[in-house]
N, CA, C and O atoms as CSV, one atom per row, in Angstrom:
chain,resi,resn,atom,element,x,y,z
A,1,UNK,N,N,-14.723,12.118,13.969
A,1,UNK,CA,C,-13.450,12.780,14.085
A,1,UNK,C,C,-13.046,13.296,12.699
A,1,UNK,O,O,-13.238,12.680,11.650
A,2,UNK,N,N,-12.473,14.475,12.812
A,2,UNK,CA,C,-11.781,15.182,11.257
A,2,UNK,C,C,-10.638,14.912,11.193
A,2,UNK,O,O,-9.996,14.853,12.242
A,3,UNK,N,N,-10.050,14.678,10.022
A,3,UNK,CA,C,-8.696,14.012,10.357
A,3,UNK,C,C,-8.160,14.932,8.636
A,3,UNK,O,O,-8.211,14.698,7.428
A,4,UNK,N,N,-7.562,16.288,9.784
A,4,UNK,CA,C,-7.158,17.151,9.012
A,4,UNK,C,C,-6.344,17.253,8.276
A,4,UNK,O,O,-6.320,18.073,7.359
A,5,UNK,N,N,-5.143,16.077,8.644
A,5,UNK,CA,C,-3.697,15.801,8.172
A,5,UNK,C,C,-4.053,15.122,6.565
A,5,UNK,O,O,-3.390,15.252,5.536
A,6,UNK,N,N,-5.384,14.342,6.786
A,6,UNK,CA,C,-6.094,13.339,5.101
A,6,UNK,C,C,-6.571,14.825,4.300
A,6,UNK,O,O,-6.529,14.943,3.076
A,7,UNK,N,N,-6.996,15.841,5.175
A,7,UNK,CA,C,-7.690,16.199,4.159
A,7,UNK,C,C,-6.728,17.964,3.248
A,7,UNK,O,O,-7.038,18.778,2.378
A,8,UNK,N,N,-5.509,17.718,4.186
A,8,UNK,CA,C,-4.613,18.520,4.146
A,8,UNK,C,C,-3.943,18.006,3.085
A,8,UNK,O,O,-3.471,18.735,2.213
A,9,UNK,N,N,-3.839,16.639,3.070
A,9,UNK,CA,C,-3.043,15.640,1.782
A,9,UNK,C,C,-3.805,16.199,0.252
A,9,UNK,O,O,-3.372,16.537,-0.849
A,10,UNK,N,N,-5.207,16.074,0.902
A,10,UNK,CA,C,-6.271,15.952,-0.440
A,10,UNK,C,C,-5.935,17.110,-1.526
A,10,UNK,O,O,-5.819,17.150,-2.751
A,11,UNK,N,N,-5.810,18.309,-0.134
A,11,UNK,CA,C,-5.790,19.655,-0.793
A,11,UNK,C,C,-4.402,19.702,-1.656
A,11,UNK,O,O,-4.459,20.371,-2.687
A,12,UNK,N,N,-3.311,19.140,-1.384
A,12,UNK,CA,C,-1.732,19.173,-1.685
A,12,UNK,C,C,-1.920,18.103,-3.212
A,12,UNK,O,O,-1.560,18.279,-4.375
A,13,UNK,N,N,-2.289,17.535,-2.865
A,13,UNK,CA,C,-2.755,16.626,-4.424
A,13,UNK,C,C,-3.297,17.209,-5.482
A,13,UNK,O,O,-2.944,17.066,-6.653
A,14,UNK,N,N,-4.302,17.979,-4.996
A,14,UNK,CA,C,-5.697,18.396,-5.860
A,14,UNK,C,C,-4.613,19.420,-7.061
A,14,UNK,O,O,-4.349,19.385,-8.262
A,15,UNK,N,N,-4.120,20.555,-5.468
A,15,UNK,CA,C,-3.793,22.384,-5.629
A,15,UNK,C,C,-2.353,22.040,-6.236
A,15,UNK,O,O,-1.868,22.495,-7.272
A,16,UNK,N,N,-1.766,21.089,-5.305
A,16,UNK,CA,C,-0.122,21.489,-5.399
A,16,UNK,C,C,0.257,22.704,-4.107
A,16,UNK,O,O,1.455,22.810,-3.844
A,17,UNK,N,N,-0.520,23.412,-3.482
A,17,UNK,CA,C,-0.450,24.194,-1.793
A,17,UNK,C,C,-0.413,23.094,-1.041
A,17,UNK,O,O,-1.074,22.068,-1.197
A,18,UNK,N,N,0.383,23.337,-0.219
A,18,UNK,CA,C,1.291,22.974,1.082
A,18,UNK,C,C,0.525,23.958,2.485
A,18,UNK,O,O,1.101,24.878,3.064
A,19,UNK,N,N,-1.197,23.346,2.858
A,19,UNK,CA,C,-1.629,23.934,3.476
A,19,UNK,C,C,-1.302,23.839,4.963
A,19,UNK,O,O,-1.032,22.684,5.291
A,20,UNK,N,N,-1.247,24.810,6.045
A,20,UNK,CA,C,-1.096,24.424,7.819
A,20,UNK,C,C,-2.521,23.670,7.955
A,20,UNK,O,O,-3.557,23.792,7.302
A,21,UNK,N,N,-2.187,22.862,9.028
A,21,UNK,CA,C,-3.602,22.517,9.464
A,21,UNK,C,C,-4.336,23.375,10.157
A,21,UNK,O,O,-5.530,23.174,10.377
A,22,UNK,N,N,-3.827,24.201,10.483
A,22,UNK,CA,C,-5.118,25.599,10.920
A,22,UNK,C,C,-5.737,25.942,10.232
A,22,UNK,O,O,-6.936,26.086,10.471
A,23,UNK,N,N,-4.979,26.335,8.614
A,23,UNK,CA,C,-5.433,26.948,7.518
A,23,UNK,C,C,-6.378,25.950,7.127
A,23,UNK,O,O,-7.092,26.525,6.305
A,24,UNK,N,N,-6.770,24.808,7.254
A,24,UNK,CA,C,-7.402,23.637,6.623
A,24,UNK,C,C,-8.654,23.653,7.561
A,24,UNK,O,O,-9.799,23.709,7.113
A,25,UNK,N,N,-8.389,23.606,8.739
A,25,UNK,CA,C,-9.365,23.634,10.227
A,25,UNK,C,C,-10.301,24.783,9.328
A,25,UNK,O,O,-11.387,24.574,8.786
A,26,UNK,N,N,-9.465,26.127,9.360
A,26,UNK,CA,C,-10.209,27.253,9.054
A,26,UNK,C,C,-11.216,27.481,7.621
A,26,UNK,O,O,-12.190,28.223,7.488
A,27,UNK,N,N,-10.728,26.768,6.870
A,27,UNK,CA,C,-11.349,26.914,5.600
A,27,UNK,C,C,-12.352,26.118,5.265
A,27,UNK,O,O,-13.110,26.368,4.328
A,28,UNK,N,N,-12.452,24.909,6.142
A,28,UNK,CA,C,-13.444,24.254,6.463
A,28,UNK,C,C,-14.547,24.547,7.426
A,28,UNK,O,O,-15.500,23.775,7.523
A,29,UNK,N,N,-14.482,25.303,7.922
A,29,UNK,CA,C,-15.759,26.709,9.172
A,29,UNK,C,C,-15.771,27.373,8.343
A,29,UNK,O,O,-16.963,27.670,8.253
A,30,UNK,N,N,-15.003,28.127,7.216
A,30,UNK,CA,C,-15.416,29.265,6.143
A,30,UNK,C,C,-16.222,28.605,5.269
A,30,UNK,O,O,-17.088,29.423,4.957
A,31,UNK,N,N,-16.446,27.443,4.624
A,31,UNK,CA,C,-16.983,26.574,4.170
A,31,UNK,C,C,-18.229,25.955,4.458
A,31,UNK,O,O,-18.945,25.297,3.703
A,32,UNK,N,N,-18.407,26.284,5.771
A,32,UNK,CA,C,-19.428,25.337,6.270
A,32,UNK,C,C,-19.278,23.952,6.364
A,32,UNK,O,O,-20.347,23.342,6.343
A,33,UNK,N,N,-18.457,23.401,6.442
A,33,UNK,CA,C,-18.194,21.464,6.412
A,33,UNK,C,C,-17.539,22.001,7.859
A,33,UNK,O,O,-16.554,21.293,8.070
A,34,UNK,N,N,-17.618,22.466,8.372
A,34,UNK,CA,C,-17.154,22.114,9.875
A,34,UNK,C,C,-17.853,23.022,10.794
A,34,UNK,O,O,-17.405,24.154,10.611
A,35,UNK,N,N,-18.737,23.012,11.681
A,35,UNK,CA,C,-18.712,24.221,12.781
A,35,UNK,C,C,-18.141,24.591,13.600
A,35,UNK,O,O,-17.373,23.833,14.193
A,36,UNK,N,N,-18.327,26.310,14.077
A,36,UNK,CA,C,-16.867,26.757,14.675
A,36,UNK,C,C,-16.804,26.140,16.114
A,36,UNK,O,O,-15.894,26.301,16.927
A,37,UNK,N,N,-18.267,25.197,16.314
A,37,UNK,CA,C,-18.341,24.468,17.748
A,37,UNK,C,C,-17.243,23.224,17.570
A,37,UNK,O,O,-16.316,23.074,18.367
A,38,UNK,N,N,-17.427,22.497,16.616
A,38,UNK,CA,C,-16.756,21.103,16.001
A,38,UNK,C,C,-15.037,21.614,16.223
A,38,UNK,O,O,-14.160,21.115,16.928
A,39,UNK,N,N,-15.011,22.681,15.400
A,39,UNK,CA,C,-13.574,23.711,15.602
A,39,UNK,C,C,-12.798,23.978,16.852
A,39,UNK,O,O,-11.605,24.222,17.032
A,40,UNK,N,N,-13.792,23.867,17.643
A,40,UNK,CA,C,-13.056,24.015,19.339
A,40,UNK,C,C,-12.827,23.280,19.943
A,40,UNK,O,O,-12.256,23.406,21.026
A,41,UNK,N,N,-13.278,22.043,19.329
A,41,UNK,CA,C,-13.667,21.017,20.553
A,41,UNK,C,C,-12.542,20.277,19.860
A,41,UNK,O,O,-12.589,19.811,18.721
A,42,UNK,N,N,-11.415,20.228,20.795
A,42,UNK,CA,C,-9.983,19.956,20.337
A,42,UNK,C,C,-10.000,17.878,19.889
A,42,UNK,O,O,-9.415,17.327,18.957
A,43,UNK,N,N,-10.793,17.308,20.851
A,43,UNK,CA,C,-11.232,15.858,20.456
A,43,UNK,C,C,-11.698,15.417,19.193
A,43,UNK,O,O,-11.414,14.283,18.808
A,44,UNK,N,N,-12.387,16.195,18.498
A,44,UNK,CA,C,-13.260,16.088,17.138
A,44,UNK,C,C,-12.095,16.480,15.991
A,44,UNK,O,O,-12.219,16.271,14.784
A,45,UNK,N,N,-11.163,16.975,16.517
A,45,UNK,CA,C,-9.845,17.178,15.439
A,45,UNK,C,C,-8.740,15.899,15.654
A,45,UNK,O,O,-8.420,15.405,16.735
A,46,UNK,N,N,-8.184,15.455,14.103
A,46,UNK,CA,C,-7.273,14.697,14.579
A,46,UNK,C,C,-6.248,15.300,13.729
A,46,UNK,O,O,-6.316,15.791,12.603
A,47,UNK,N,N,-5.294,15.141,14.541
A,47,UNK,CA,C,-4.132,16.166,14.505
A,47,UNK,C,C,-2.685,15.091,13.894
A,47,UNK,O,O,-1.681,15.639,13.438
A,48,UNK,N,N,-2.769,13.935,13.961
A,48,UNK,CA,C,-1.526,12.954,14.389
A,48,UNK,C,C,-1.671,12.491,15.096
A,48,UNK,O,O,-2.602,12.611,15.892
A,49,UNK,N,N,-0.481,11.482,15.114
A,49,UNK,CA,C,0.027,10.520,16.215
A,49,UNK,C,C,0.891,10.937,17.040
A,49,UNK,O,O,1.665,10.164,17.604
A,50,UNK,N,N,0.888,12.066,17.211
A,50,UNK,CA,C,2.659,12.823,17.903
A,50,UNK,C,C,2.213,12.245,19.870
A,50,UNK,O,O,2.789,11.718,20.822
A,51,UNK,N,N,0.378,12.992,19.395
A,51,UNK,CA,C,-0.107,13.521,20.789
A,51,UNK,C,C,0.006,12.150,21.789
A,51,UNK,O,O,0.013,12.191,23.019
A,52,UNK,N,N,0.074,11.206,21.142
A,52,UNK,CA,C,-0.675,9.035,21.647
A,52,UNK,C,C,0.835,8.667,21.686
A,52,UNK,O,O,0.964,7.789,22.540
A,53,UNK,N,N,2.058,8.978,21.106
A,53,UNK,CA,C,3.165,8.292,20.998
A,53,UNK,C,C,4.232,9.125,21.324
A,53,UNK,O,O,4.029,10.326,21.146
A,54,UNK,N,N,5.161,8.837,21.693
A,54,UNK,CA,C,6.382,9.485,22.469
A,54,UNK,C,C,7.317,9.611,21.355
A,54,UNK,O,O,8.175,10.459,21.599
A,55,UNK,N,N,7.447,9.020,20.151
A,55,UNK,CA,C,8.130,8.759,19.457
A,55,UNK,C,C,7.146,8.384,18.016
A,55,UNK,O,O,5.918,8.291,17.984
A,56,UNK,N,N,8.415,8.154,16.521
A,56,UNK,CA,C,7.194,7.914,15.417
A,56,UNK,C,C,8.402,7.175,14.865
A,56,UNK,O,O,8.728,7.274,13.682
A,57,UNK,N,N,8.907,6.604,15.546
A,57,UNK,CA,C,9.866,5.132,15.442
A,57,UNK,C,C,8.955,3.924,15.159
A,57,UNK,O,O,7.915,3.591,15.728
A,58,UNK,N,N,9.616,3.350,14.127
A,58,UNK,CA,C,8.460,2.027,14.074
A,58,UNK,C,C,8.821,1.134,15.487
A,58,UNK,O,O,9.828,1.299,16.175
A,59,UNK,N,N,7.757,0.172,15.727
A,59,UNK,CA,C,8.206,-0.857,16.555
A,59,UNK,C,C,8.911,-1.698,16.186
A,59,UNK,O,O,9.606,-2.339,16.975
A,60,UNK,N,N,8.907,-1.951,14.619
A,60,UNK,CA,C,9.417,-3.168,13.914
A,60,UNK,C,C,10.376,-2.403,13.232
A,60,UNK,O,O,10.309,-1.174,13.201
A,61,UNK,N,N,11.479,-3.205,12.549
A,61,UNK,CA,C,12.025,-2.377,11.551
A,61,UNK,C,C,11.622,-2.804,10.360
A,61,UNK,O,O,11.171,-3.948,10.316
A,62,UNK,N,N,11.679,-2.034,9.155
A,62,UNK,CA,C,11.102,-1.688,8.141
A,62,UNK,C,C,11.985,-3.117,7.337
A,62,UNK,O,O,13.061,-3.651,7.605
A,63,UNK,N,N,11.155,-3.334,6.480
A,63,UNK,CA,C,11.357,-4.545,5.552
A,63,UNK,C,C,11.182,-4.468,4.156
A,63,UNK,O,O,10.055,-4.602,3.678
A,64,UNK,N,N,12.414,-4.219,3.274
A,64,UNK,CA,C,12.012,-4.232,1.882
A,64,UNK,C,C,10.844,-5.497,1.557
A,64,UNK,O,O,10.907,-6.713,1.739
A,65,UNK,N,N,9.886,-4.711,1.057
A,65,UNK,CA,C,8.578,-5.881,0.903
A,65,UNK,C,C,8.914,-5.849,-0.823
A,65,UNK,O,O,7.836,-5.878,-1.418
A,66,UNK,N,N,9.882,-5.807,-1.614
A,66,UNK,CA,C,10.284,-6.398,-2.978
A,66,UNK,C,C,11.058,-7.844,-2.382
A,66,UNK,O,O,11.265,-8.521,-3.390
A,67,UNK,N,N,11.422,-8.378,-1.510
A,67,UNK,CA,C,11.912,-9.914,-1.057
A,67,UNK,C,C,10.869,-10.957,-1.136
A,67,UNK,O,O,10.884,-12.160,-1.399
A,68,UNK,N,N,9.772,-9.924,-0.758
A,68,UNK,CA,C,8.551,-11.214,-0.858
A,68,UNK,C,C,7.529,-11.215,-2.360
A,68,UNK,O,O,6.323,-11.433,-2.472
A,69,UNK,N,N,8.249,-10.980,-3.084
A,69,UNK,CA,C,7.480,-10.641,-4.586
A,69,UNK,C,C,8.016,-11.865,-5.674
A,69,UNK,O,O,9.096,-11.592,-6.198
A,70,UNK,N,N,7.477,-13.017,-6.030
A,70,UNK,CA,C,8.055,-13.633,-6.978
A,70,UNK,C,C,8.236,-13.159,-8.232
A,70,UNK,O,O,7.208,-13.044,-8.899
A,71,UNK,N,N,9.476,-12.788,-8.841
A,71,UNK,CA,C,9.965,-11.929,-9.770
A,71,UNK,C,C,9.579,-12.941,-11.162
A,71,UNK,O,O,9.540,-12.285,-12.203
A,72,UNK,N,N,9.346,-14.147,-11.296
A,72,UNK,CA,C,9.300,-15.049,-11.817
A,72,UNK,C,C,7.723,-15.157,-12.549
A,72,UNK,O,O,7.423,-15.460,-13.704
A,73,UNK,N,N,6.901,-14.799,-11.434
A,73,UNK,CA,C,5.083,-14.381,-11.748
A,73,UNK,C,C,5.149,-13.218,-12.277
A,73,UNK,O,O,4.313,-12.873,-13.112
A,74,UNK,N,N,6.051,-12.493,-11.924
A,74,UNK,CA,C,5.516,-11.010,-12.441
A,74,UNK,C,C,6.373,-10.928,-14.042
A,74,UNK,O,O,5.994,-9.982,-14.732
A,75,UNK,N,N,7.355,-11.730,-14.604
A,75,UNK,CA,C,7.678,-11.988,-15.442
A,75,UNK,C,C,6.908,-12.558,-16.870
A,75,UNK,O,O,6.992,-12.372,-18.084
A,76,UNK,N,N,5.923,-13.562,-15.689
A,76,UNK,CA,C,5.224,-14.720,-16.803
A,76,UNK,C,C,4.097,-13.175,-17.265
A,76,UNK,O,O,4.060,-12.898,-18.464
A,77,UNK,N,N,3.487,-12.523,-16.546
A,77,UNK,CA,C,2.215,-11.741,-16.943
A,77,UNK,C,C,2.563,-10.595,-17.947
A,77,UNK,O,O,1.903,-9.947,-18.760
A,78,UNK,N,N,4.111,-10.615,-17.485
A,78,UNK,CA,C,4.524,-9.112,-18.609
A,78,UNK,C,C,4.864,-9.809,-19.584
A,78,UNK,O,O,5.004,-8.933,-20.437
A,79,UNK,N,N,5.091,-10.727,-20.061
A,79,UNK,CA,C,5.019,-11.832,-21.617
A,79,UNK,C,C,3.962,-11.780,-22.158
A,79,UNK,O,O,3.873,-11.606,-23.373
A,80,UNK,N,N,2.588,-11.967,-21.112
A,80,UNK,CA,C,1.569,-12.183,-22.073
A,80,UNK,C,C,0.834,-11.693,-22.804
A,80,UNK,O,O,0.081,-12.391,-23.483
C-alpha cells in the first residue's frame, strides 16, 4: 500500500510545498516509483482514515502526557 498522506509530509518537510495528494499520486507515475496500473487501483492508495471512520474524534480523550514525566529525573540529568 502507498500511503500518500507520509509521503506528502516528506515532500512538505524536504520543499516547504504544500502538495494535493493527486499531485503526489501523479509525480510519482511521472517518476516511475509508481505505475499508472498501481495509480488506478484505488486499494493500493492510502488516502486516510476518513474512508474506515465516521468521525476523527479520539475514542479516548487526550491526556497531557507532561503528568506522567518525573520533573525531578529530568532535573537530576540537566545538573550533570
Amino acid at each position: 500500500m502507498i500511503n500518500l498522506i507520509y509521503i506528502a509530509a516528506a515532500i512538505r518537510e524536504r520543499t516547504g510545498k504544500e502538495l494535493p495528494i493527486e499531485e503526489v499520486l501523479s509525480l510519482l507515475v511521472e517518476e516511475g516509483l509508481v505505475t499508472k496500473s498501481q495509480a488506478r487501483h484505488r486499494d493500493m492508495i492510502f488516502r486516510g482514515y476518513a474512508e474506515y471512520f465516521e468521525t476523527e474524534e479520539a475514542a479516548k480523550p487526550f491526556e497531557d502526557p507532561r503528568q506522567f514525566i518525573d520533573r525531578k529525573v529530568i532535573n537530576e540529568n540537566e545538573q550533570s
